[in-house]
N, C-alpha and C positions, 0 to 999 in steps of 0.2 A: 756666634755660630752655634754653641750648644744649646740658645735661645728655641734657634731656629730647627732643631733637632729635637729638642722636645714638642714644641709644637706638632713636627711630624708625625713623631708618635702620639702626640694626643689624640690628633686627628685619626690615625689609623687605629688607637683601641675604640674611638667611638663608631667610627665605619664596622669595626668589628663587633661590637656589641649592638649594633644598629642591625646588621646581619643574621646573629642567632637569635635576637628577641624576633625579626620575619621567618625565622626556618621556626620556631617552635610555635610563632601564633601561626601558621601556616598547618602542619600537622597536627597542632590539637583539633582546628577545624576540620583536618580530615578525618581527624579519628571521631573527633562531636557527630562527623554527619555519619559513619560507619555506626556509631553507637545506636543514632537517632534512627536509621534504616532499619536495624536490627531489631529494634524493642517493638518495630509498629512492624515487623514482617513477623513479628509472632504468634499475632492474631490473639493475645490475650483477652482475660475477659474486661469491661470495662471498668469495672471496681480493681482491679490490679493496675492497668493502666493508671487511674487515679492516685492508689495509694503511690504508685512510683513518682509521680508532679509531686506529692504532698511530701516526700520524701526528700524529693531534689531543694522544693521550697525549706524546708523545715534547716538543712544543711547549711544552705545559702543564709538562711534566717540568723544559724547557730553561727555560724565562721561569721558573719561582717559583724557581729555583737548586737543586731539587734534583738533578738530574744534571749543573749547570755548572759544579756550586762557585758560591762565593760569593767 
């Protein structure tokens, strides 16, 4: 019996945790495209637009280790 009681609950913290990993890839992607809307409704110049990709890349570069080392 207590077998089969854990198991319920496994099942129900993965259903949970299956849950908030969709509720938060959900609103980053709303917040991504509210970002993305924003930056291109600003009408910058094109060398700022730029330097911001080289920015995001440069980030992206530094956090997965490929330009930090490891």
């Amino acid at each position: 019996m207590a077998r089969l009681l854990l198991l319920i609950l496994l099942l129900c913290a993965i259903v949970a945790l299956i849950g908030a990993a969709a509720a938060a890839w959900t609103r980053a992607a709303r917040e991504g495209q509210t970002l993305a809307r924003d930056l291109t409704s600003t009408g910058g110049s094109g060398m700022e637009r730029i330097s911001y990709a080289a920015l995001i890349l440069l980030m992206l570069g530094v956090t997965s280790g490929l330009l930090g080392g490891l």
